[in-house]
PyMOL Python script that loads the backbone (N, CA, C, O; Angstrom):
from pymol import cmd

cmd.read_pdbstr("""\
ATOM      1  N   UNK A   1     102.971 101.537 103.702  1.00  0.00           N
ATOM      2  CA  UNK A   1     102.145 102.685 103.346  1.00  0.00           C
ATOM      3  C   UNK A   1     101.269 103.023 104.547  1.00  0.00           C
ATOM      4  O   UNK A   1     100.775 102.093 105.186  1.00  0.00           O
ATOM      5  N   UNK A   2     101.006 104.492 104.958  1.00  0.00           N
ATOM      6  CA  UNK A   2     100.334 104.620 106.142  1.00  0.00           C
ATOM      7  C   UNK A   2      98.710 104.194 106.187  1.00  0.00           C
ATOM      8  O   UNK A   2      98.254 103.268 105.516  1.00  0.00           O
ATOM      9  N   UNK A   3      98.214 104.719 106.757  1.00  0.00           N
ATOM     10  CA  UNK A   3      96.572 104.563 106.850  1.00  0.00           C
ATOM     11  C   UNK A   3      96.066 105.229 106.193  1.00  0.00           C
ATOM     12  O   UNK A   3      95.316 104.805 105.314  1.00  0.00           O
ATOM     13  N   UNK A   4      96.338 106.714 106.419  1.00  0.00           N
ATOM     14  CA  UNK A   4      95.858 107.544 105.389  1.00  0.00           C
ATOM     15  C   UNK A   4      95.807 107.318 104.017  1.00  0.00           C
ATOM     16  O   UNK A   4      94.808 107.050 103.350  1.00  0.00           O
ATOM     17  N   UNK A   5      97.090 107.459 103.603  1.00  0.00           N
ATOM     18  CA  UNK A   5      97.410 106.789 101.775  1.00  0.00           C
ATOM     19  C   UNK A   5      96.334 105.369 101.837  1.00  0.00           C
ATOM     20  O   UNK A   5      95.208 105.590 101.393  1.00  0.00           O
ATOM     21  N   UNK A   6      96.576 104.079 102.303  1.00  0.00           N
ATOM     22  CA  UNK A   6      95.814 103.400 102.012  1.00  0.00           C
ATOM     23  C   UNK A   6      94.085 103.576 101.676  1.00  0.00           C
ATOM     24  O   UNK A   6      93.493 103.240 100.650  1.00  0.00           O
ATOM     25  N   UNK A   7      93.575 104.165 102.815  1.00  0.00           N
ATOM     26  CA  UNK A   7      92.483 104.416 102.707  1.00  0.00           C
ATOM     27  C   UNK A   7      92.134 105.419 101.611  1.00  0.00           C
ATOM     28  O   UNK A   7      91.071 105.063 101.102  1.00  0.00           O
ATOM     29  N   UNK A   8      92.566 106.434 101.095  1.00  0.00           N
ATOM     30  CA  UNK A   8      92.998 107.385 100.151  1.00  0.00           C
ATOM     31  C   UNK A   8      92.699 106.614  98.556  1.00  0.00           C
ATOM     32  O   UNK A   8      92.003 106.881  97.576  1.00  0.00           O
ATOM     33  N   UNK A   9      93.713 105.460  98.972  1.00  0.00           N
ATOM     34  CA  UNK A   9      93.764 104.402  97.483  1.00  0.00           C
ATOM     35  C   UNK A   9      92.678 103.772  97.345  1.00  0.00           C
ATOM     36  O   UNK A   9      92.283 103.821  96.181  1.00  0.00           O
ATOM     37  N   UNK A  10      91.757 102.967  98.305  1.00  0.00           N
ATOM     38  CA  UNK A  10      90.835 102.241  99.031  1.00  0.00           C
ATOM     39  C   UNK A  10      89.798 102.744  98.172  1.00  0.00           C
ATOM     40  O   UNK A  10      89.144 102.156  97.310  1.00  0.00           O
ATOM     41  N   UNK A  11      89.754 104.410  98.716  1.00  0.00           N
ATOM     42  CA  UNK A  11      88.588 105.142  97.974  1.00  0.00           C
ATOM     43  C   UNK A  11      88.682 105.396  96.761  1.00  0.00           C
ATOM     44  O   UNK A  11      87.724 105.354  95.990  1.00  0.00           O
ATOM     45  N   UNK A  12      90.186 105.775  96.348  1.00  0.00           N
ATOM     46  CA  UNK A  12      90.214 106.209  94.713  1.00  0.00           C
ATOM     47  C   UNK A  12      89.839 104.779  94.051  1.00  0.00           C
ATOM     48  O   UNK A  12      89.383 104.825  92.909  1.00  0.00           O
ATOM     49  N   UNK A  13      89.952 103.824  94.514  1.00  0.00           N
ATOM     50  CA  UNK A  13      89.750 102.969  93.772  1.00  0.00           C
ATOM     51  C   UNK A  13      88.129 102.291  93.585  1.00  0.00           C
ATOM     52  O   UNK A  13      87.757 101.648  92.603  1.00  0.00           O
ATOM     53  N   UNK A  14      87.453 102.561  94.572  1.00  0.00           N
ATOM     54  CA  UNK A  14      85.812 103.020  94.410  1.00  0.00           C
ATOM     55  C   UNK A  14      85.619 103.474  93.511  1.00  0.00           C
ATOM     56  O   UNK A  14      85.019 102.662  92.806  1.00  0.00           O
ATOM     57  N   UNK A  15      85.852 104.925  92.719  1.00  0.00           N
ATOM     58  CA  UNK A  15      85.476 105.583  92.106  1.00  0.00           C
ATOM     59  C   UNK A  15      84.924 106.506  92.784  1.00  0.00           C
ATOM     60  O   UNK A  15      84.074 107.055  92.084  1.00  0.00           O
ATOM     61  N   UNK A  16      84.976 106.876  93.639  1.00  0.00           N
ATOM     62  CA  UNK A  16      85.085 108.133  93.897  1.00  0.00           C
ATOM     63  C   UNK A  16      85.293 109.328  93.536  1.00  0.00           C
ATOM     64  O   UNK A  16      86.324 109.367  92.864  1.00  0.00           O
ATOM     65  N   UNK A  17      84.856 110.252  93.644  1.00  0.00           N
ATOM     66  CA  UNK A  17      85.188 111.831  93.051  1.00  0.00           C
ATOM     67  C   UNK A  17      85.959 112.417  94.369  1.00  0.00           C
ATOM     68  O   UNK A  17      85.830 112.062  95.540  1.00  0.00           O
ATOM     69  N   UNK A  18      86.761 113.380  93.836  1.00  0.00           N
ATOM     70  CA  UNK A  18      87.906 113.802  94.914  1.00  0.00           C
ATOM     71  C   UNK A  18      87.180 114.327  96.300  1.00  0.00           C
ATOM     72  O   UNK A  18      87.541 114.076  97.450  1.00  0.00           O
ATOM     73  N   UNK A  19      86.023 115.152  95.862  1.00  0.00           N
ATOM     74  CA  UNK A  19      85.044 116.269  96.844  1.00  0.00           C
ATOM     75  C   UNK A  19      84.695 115.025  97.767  1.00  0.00           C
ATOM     76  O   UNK A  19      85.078 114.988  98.937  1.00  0.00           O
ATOM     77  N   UNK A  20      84.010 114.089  97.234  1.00  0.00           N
ATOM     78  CA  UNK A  20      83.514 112.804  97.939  1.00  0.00           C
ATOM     79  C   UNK A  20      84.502 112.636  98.853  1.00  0.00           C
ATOM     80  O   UNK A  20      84.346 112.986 100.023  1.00  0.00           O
ATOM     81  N   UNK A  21      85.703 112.040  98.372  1.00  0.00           N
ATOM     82  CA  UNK A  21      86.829 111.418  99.182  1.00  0.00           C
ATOM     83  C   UNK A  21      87.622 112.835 100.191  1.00  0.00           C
ATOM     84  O   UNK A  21      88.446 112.644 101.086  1.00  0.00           O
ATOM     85  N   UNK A  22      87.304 113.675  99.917  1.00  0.00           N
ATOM     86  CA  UNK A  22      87.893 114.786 101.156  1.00  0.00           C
ATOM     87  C   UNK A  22      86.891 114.643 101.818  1.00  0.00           C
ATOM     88  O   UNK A  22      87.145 113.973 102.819  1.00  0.00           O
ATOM     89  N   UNK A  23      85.731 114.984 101.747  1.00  0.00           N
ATOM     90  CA  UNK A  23      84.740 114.890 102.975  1.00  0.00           C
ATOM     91  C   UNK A  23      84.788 113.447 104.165  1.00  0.00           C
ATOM     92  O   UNK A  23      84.608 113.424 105.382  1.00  0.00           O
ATOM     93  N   UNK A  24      85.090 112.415 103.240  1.00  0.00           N
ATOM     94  CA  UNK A  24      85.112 111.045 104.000  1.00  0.00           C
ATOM     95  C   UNK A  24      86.691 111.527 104.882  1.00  0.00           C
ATOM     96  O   UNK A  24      86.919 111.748 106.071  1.00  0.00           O
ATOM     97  N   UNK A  25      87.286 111.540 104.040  1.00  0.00           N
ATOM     98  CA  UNK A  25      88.707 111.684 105.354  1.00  0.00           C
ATOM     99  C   UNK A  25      89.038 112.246 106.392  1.00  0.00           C
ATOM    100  O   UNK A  25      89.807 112.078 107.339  1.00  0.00           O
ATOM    101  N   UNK A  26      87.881 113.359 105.820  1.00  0.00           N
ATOM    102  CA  UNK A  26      88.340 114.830 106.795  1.00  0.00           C
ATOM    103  C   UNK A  26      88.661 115.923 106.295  1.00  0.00           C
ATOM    104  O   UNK A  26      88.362 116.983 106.844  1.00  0.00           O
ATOM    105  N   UNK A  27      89.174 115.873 105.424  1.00  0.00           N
ATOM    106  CA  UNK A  27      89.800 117.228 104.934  1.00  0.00           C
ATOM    107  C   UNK A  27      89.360 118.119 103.916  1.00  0.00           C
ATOM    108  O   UNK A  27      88.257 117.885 103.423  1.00  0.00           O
ATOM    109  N   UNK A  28      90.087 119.208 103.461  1.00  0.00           N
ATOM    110  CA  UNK A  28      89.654 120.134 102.241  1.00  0.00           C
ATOM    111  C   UNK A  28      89.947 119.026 100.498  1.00  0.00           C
ATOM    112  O   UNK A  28      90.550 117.976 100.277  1.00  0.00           O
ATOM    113  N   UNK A  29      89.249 119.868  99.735  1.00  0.00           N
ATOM    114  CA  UNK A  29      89.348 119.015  98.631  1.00  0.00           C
ATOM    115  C   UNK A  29      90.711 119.597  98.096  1.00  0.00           C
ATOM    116  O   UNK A  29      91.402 119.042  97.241  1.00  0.00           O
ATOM    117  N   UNK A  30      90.928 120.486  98.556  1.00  0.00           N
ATOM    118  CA  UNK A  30      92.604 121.057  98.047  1.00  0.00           C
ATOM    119  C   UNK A  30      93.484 120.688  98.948  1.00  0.00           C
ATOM    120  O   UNK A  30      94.603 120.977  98.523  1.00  0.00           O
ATOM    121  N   UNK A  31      93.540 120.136 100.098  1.00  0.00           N
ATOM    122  CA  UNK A  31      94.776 119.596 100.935  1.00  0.00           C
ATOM    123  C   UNK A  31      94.474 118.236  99.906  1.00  0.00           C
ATOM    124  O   UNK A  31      95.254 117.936  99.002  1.00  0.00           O
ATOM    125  N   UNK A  32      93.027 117.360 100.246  1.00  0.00           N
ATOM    126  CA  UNK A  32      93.133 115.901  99.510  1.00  0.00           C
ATOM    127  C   UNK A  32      94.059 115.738  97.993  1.00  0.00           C
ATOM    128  O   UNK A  32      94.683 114.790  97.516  1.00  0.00           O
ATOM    129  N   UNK A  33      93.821 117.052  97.552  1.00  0.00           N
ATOM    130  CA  UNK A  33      94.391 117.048  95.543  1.00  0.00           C
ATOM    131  C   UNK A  33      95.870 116.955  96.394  1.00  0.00           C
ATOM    132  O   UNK A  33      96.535 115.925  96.284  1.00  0.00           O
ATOM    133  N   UNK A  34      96.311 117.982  97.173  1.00  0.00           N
ATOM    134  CA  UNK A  34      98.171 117.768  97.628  1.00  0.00           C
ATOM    135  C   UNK A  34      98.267 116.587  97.732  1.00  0.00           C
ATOM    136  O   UNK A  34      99.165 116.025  97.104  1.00  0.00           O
ATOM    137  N   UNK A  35      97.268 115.738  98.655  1.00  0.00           N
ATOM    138  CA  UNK A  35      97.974 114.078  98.983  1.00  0.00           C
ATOM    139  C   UNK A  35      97.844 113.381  98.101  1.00  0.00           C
ATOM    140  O   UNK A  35      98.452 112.311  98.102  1.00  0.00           O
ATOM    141  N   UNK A  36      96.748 113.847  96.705  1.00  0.00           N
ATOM    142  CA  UNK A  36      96.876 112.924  95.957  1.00  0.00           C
ATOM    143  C   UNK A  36      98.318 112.613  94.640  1.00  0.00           C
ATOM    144  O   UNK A  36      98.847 111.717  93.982  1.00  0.00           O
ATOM    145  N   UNK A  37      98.371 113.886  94.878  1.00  0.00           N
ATOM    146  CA  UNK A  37      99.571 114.378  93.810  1.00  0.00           C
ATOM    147  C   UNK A  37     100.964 113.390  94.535  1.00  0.00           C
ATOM    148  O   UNK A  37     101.671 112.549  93.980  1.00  0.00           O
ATOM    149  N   UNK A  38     100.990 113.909  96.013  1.00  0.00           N
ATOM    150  CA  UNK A  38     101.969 113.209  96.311  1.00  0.00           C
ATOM    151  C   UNK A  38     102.346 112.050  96.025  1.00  0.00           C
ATOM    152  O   UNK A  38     103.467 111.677  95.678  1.00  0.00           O
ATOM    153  N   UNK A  39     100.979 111.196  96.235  1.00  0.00           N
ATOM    154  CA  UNK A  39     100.570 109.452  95.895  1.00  0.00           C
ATOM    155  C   UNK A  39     101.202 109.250  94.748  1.00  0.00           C
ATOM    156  O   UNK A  39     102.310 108.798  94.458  1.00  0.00           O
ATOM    157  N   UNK A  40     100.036 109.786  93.969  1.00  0.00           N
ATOM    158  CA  UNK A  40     100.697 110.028  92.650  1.00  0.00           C
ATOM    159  C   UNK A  40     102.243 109.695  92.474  1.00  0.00           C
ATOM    160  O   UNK A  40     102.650 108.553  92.257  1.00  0.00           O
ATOM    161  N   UNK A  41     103.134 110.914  92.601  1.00  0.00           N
ATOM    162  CA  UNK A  41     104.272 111.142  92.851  1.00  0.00           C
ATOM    163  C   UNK A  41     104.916 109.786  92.930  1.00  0.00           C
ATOM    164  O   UNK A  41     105.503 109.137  92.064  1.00  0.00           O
ATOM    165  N   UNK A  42     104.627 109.499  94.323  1.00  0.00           N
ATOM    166  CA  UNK A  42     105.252 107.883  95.439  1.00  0.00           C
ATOM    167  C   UNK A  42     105.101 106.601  94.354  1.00  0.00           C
ATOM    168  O   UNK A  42     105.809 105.598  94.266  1.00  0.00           O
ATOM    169  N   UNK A  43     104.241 106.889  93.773  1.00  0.00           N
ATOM    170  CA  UNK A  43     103.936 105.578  92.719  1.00  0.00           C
ATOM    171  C   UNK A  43     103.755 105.954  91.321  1.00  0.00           C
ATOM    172  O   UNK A  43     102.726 105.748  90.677  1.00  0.00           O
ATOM    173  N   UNK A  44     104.930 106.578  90.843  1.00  0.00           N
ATOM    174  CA  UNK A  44     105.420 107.278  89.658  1.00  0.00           C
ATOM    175  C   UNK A  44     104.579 106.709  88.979  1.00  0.00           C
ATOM    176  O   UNK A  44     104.684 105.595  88.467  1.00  0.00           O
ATOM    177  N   UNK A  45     103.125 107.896  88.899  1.00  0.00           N
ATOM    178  CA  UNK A  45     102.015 107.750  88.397  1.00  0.00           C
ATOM    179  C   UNK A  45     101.887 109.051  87.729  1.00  0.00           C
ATOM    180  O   UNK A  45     101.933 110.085  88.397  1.00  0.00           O
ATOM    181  N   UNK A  46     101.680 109.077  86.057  1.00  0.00           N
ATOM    182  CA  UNK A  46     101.136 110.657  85.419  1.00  0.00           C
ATOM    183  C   UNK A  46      99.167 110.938  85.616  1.00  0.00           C
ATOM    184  O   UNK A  46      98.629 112.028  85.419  1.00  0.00           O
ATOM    185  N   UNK A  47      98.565 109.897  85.955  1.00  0.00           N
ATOM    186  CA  UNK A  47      97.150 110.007  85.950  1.00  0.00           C
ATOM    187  C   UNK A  47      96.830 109.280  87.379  1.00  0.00           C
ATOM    188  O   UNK A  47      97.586 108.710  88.166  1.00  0.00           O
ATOM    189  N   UNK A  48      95.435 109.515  87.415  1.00  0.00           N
ATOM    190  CA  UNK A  48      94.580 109.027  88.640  1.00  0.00           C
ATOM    191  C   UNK A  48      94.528 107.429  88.061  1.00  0.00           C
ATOM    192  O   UNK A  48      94.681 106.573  88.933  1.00  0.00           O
ATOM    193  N   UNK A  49      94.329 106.956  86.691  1.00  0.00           N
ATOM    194  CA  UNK A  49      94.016 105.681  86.394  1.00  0.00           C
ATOM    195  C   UNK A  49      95.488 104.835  86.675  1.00  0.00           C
ATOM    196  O   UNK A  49      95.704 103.648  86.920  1.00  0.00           O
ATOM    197  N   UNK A  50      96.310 105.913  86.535  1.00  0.00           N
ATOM    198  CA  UNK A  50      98.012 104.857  86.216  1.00  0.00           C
ATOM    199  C   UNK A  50      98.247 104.460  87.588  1.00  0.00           C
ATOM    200  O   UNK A  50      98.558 103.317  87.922  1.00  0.00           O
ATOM    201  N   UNK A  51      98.065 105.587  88.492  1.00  0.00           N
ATOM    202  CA  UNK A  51      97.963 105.461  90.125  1.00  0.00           C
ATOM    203  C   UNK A  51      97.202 104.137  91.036  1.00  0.00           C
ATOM    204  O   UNK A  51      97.462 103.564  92.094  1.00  0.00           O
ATOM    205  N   UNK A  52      96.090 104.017  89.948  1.00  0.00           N
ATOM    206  CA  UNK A  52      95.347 102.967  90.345  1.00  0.00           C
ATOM    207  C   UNK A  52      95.555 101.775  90.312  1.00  0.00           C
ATOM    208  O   UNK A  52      95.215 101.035  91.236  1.00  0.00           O
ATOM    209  N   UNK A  53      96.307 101.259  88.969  1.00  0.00           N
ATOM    210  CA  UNK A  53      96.678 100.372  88.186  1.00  0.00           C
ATOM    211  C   UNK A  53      97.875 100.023  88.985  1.00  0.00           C
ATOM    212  O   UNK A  53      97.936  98.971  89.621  1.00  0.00           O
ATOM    213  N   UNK A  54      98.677 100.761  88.960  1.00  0.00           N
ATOM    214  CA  UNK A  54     100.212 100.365  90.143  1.00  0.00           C
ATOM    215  C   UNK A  54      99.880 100.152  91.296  1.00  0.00           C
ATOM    216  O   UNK A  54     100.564  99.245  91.771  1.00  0.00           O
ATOM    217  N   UNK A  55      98.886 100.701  92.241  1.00  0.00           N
ATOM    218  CA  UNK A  55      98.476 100.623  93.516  1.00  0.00           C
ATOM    219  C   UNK A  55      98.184  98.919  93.483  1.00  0.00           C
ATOM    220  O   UNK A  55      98.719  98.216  94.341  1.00  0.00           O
ATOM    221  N   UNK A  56      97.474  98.435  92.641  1.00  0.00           N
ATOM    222  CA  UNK A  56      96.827  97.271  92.391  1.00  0.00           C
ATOM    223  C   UNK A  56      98.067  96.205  91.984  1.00  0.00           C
ATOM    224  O   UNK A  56      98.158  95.046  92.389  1.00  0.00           O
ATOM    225  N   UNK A  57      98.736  96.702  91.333  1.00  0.00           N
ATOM    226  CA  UNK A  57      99.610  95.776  90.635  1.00  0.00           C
ATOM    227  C   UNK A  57     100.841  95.588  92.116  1.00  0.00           C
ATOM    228  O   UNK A  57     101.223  94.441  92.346  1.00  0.00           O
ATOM    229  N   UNK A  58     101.270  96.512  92.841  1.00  0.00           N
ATOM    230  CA  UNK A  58     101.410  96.543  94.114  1.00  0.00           C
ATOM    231  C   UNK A  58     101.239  95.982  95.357  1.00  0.00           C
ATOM    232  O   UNK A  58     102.002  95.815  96.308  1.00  0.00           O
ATOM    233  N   UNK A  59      99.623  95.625  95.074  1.00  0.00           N
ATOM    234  CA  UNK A  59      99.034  94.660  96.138  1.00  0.00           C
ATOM    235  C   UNK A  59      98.354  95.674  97.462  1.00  0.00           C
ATOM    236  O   UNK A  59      97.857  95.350  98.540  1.00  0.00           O
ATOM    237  N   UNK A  60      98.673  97.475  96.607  1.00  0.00           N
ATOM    238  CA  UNK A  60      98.247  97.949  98.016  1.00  0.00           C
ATOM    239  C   UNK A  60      96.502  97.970  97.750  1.00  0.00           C
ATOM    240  O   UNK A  60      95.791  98.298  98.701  1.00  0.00           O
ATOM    241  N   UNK A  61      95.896  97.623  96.481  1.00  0.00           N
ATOM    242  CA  UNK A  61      94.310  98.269  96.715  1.00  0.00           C
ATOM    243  C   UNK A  61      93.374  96.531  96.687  1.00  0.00           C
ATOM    244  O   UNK A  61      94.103  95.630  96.271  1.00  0.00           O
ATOM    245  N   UNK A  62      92.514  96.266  96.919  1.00  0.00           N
ATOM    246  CA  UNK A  62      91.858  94.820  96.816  1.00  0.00           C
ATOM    247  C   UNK A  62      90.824  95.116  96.184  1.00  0.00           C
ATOM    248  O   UNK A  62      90.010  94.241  95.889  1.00  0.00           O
TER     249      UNK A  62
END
""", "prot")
cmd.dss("prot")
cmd.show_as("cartoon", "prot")
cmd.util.cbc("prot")
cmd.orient("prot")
């Protein structure tokens, strides 16, 4: 998984709010929702919590 996605997961898994986590990365909060969807997507996830839960179960979030 790249840097981006990780760190991405890193934060969603903070609890973070999306606005929060685009400003930290860099980007718009509507490019961040595309990468998150993608994530999403990559880790055949229907929610932000299921995303989380697999990320973890994965070994990608600590």
């Amino acid at each position: 998984m790249g840097d981006l996605k990780s760190t991405i997961l890193q934060l969603l898994a903070s609890g973070l709010k999306d606005e929060v986590i685009a400003r930290r990365v860099g980007m718009s909060s509507r490019t961040f929702r595309r990468h998150l969807a993608a994530l999403m997507h990559e880790l055949g996830a229907g929610s932000r919590f299921q995303a989380g839960v697999r990320a973890a179960h994965l070994g990608l979030v600590n």
